[in-house]
C-alpha positions as a Markdown table, in Angstrom:
| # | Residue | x | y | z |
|---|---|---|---|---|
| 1 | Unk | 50.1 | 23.3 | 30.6 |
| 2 | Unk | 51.2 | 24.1 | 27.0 |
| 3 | Unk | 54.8 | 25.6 | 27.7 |
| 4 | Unk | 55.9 | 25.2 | 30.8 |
| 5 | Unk | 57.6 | 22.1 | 31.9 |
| 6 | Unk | 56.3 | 20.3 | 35.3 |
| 7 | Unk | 60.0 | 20.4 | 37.0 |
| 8 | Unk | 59.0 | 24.7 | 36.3 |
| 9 | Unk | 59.6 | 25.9 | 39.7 |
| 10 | Unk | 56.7 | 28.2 | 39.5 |
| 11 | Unk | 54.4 | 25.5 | 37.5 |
| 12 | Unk | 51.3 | 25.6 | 39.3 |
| 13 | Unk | 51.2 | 29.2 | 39.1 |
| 14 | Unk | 51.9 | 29.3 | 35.6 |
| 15 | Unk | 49.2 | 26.6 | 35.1 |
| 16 | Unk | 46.4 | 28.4 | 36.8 |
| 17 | Unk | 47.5 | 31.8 | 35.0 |
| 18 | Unk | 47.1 | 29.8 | 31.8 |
| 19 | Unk | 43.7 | 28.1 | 32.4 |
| 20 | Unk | 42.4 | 32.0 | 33.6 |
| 21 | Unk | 43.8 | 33.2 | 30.2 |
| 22 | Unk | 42.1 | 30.2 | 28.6 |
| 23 | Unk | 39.0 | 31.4 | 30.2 |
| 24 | Unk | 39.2 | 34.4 | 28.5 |
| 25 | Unk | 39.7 | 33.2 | 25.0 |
| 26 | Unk | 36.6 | 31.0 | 26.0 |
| 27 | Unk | 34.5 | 33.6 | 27.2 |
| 28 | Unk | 34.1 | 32.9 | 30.4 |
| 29 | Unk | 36.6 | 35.0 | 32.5 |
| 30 | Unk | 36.2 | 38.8 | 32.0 |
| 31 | Unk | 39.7 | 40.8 | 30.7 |
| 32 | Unk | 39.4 | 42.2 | 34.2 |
| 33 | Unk | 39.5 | 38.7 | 35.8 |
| 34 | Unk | 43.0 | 38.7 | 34.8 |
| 35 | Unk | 43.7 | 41.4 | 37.3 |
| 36 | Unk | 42.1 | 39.8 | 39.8 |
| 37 | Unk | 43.6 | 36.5 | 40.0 |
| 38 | Unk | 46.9 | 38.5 | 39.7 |
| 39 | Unk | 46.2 | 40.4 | 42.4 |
| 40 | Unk | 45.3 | 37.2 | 44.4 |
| 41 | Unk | 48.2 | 35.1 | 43.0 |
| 42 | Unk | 50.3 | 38.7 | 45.1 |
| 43 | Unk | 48.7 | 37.6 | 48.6 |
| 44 | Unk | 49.0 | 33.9 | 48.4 |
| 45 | Unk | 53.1 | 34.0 | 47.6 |
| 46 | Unk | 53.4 | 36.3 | 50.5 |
| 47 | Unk | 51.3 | 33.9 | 52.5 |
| 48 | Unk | 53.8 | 30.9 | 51.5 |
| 49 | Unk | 51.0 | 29.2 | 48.8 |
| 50 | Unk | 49.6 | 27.0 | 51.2 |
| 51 | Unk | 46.8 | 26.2 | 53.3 |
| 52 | Unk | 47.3 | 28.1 | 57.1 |
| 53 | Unk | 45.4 | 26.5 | 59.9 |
| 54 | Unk | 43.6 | 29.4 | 59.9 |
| 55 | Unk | 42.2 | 29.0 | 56.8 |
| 56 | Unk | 41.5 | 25.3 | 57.6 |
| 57 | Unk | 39.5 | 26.3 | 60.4 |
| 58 | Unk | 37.2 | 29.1 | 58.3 |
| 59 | Unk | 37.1 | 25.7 | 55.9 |
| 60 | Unk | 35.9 | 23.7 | 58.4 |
| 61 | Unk | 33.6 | 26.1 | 59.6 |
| 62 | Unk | 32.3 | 27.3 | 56.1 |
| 63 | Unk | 30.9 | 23.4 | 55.3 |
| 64 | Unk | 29.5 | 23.3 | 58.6 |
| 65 | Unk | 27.5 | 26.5 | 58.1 |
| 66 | Unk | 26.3 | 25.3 | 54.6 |
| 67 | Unk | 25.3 | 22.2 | 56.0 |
| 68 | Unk | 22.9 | 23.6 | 58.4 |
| 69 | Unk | 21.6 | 26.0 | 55.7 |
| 70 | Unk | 18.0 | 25.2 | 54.4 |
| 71 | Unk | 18.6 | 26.7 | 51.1 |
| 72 | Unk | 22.8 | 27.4 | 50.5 |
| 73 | Unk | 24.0 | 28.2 | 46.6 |
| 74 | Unk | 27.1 | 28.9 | 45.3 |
| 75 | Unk | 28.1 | 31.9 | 43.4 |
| 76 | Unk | 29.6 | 30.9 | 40.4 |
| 77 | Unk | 31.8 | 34.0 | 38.2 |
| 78 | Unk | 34.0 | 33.6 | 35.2 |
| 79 | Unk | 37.2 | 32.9 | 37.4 |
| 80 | Unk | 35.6 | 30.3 | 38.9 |
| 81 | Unk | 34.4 | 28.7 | 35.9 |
| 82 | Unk | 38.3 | 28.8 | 34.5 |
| 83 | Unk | 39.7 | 27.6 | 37.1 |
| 84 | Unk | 38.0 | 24.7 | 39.3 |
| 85 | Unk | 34.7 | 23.9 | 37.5 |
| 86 | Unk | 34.5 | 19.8 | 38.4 |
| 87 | Unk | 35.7 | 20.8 | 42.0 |
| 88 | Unk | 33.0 | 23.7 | 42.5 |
| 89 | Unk | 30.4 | 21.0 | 40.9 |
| 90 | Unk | 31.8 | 18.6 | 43.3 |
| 91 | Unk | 31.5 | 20.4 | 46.0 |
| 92 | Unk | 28.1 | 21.9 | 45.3 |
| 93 | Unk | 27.1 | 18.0 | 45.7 |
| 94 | Unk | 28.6 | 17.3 | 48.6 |
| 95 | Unk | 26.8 | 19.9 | 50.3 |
| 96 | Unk | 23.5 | 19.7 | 48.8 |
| 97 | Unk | 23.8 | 23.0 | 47.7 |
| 98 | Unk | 22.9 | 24.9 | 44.7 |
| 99 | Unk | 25.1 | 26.7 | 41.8 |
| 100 | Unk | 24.5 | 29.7 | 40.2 |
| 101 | Unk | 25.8 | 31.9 | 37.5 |
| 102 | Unk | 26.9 | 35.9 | 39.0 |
| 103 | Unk | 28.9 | 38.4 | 37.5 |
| 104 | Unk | 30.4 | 41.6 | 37.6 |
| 105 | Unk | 31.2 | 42.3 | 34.3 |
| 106 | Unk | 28.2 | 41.4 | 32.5 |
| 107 | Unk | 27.3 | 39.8 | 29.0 |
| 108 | Unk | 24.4 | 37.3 | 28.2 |
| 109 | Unk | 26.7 | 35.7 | 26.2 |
| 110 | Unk | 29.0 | 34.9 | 29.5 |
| 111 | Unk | 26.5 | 34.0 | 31.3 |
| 112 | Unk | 25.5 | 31.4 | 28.6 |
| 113 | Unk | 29.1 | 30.5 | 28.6 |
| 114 | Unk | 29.5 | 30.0 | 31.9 |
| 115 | Unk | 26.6 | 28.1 | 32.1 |
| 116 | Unk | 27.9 | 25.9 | 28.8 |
| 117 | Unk | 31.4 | 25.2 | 30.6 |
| 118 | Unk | 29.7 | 23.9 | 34.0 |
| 119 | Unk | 27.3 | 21.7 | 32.0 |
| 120 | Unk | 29.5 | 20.5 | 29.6 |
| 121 | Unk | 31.3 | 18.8 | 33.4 |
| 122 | Unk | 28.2 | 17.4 | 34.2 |
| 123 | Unk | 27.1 | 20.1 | 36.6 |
| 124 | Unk | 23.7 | 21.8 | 37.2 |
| 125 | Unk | 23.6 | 25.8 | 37.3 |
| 126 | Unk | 21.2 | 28.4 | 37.5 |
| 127 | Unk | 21.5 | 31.0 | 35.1 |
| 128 | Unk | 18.1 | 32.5 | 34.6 |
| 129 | Unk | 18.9 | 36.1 | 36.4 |
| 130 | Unk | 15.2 | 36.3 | 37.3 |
| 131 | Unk | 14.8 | 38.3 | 40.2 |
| 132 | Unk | 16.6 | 41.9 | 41.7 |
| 133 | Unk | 18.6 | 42.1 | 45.2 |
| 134 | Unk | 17.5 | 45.7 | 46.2 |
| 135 | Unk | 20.2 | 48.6 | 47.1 |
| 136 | Unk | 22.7 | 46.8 | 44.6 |
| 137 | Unk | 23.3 | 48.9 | 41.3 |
| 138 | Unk | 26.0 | 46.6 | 39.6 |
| 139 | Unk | 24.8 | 43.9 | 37.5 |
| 140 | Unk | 25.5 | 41.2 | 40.3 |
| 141 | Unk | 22.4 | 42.7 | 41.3 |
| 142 | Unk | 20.7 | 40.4 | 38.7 |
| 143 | Unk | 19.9 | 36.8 | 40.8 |
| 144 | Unk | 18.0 | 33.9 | 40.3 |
| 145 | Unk | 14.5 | 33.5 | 42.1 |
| 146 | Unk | 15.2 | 30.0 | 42.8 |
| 147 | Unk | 18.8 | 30.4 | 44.2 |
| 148 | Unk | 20.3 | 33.7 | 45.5 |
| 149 | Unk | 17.3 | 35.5 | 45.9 |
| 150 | Unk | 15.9 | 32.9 | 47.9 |
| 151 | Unk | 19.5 | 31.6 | 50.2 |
| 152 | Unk | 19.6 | 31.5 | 53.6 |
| 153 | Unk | 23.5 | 31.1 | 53.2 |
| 154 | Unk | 26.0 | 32.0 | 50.2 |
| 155 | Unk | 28.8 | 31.2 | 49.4 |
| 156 | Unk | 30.4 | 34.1 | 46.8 |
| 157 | Unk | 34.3 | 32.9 | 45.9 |
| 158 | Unk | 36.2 | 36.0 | 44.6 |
| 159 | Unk | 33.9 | 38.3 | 45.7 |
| 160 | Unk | 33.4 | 42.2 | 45.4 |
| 161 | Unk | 32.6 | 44.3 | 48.9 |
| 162 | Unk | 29.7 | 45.8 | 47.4 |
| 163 | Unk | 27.2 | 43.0 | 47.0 |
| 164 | Unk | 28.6 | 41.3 | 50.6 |
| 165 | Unk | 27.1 | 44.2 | 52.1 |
| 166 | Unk | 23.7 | 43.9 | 50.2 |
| 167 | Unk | 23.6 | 39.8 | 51.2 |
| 168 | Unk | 24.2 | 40.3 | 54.7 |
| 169 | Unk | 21.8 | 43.4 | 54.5 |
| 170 | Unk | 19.5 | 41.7 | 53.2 |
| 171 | Unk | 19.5 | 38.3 | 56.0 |
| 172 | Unk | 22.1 | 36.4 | 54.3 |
| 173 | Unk | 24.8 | 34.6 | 56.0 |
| 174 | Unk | 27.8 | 35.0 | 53.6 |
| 175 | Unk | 30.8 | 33.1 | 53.1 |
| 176 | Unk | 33.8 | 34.5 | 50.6 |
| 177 | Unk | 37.3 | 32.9 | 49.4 |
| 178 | Unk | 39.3 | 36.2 | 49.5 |
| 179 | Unk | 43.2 | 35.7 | 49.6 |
| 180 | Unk | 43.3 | 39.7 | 50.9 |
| 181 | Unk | 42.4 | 39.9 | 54.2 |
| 182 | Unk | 42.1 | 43.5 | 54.1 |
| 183 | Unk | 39.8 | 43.7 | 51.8 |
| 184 | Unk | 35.5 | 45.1 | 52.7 |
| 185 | Unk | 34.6 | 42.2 | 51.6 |
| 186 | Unk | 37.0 | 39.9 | 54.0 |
| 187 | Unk | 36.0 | 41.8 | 57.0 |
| 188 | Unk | 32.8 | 42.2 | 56.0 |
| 189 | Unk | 32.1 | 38.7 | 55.4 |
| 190 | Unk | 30.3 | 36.0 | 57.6 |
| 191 | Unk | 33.2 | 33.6 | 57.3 |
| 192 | Unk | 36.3 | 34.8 | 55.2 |
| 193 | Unk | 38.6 | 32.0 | 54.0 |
| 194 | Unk | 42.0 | 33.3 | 53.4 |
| 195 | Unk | 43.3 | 30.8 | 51.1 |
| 196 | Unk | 43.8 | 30.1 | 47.0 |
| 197 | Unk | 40.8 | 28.8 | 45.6 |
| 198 | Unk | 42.3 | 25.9 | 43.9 |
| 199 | Unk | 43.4 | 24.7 | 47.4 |
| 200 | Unk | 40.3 | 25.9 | 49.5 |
| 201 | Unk | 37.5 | 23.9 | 47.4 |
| 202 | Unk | 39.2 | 20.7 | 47.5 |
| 203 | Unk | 40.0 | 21.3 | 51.2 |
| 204 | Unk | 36.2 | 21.6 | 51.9 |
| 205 | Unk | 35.1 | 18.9 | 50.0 |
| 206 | Unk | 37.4 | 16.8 | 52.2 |
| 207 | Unk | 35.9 | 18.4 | 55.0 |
| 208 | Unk | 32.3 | 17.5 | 54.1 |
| 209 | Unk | 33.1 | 14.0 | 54.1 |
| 210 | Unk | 33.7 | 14.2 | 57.5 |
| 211 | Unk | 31.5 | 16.4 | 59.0 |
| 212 | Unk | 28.6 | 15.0 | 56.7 |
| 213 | Unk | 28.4 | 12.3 | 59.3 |
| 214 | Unk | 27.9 | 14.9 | 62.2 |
| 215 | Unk | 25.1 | 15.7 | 64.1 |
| 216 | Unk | 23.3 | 19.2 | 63.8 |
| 217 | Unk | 24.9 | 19.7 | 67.7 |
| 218 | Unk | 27.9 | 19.3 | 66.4 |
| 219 | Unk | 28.2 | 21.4 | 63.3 |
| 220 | Unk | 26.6 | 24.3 | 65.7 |
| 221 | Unk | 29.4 | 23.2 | 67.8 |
| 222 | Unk | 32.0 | 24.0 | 65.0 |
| 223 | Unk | 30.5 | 26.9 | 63.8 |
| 224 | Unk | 30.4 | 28.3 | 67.6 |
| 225 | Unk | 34.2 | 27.9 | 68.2 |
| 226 | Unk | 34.7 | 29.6 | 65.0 |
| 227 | Unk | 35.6 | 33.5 | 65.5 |
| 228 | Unk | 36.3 | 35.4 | 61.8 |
| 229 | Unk | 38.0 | 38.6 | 63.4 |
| 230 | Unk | 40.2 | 36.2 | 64.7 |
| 231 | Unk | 41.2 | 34.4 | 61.7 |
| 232 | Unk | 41.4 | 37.7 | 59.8 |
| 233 | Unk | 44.3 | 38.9 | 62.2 |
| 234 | Unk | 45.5 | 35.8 | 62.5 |
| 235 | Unk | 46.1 | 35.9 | 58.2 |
| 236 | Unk | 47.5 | 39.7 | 58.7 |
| 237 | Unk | 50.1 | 38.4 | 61.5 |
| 238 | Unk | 51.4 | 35.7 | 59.0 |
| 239 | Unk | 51.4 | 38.0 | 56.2 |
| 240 | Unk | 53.5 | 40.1 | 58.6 |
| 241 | Unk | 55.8 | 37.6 | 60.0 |
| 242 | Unk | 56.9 | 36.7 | 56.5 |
| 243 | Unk | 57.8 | 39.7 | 55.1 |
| 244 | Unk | 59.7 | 40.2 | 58.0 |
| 245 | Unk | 61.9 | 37.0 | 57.9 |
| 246 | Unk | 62.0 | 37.9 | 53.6 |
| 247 | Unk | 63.8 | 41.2 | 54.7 |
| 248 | Unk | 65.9 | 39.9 | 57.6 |
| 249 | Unk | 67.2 | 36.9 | 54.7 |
| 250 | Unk | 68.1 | 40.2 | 52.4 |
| 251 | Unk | 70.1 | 42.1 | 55.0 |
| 252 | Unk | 72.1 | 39.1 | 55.2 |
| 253 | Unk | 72.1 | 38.9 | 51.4 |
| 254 | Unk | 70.7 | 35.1 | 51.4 |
């Protein structure tokens, strides 16, 4: 952090905002991903900036899911880049899974970036934009033949609604990181993980540890119990029961 102290009350907020902003000046992040994380950075104070067990279980079933994928990637945009680049790497390791450059707003030159900023960690990502996913007109359209194209299983962090429908329309079992529930792509979505990246991505790494040493029974097992619908409501209800108690604490002008 260049300004703000670590005793800063909202420091890891601020820290985030400025690595996203220092994305930008890098190339990486897209003006517009400022919005974004803004707009995510809304959901997760009303959700108390933490990990639910909700979110823990979508984790837990996310990394079991990618485990028993023959051919999962990971879709890698500008935001992501900014803001977790060694942890995405790390956990693209842990799960034998492959990394790949997608955007929204799109440049060659931030795709080369991109790619520049996960190498430059020590990572491997595909950026070749080789091949077409049919019935998508935005640019995210543009895949590579050796990654999306090809994935039985993809995980897309910060996600639009638009090319979760094309995935899963086109036999893909999709996985997003969306802090708004109520978002197309949240309930369109496979498995929806309702948490802040920066805490979600570690928490799955952890989780591969563990379940690395389970059976294929028993990640089918995990994935069974998991029920997405479920966890959506269960994120809405929190969301609910907050603002609630926030506006009970003003009436009595705490």
């Amino acid at each position: 952090m260049t300004h703000v102290p670590e005793g800063h009350p909202r420091y890891l907020s601020l820290k985030y905002r400025e690595k996203i902003a220092e994305g930008v000046k890098k190339g990486l992040t897209a003006v517009e991903g400022i919005a974004a994380h803004g707009r995510g950075e809304t959901f997760d104070y009303i959700l108390g900036e933490r990990t639910h067990r909700f979110a823990w279980e979508a984790e837990r079933a996310a990394v079991s899911l990618m485990l028993l994928s023959k051919h999962p990637v990971i879709s890698v945009n500008g935001n992501v880049a900014a803001l977790i680049p060694e942890e995405i790497i790390k956990l693209s390791e842990s799960l034998n899974a492959i990394l790949e450059v997608n955007i929204f707003h799109f440049s060659h030159e931030r795709v080369l970036r991109i790619k520049e900023e996960i190498e430059s960690y020590g990572g491997k990502i595909l950026a070749d934009l080789d091949a077409t996913l049919k019935g998508l007109e935005s640019a995210r359209r543009m895949v590579s033949s050796k990654g999306i194209f090809i994935a039985d299983t993809v995980l897309v962090p910060l996600e639009d609604g638009d090319r979760c429908e094309i995935l899963k329309r086109n036999g893909k079992k999709v996985i997003t990181i969306d802090l708004n529930p109520l978002s197309r792509t949240s309930r369109m979505a496979d498995i929806t993980i309702v948490d802040n990246i920066v805490r979600a991505v570690p928490n799955m790494i952890k989780i591969s540890e563990e379940l690395s040493s389970y059976s294929k029974k028993e990640l089918e097992d995990v994935l069974a119990s998991y029920d997405n619908r479920k966890s959506l409501a269960q994120s809405v209800e929190v969301i609910r029961d907050y603002l609630t108690e926030i506006a009970e604490k003003i009436l009595r002008g705490e």
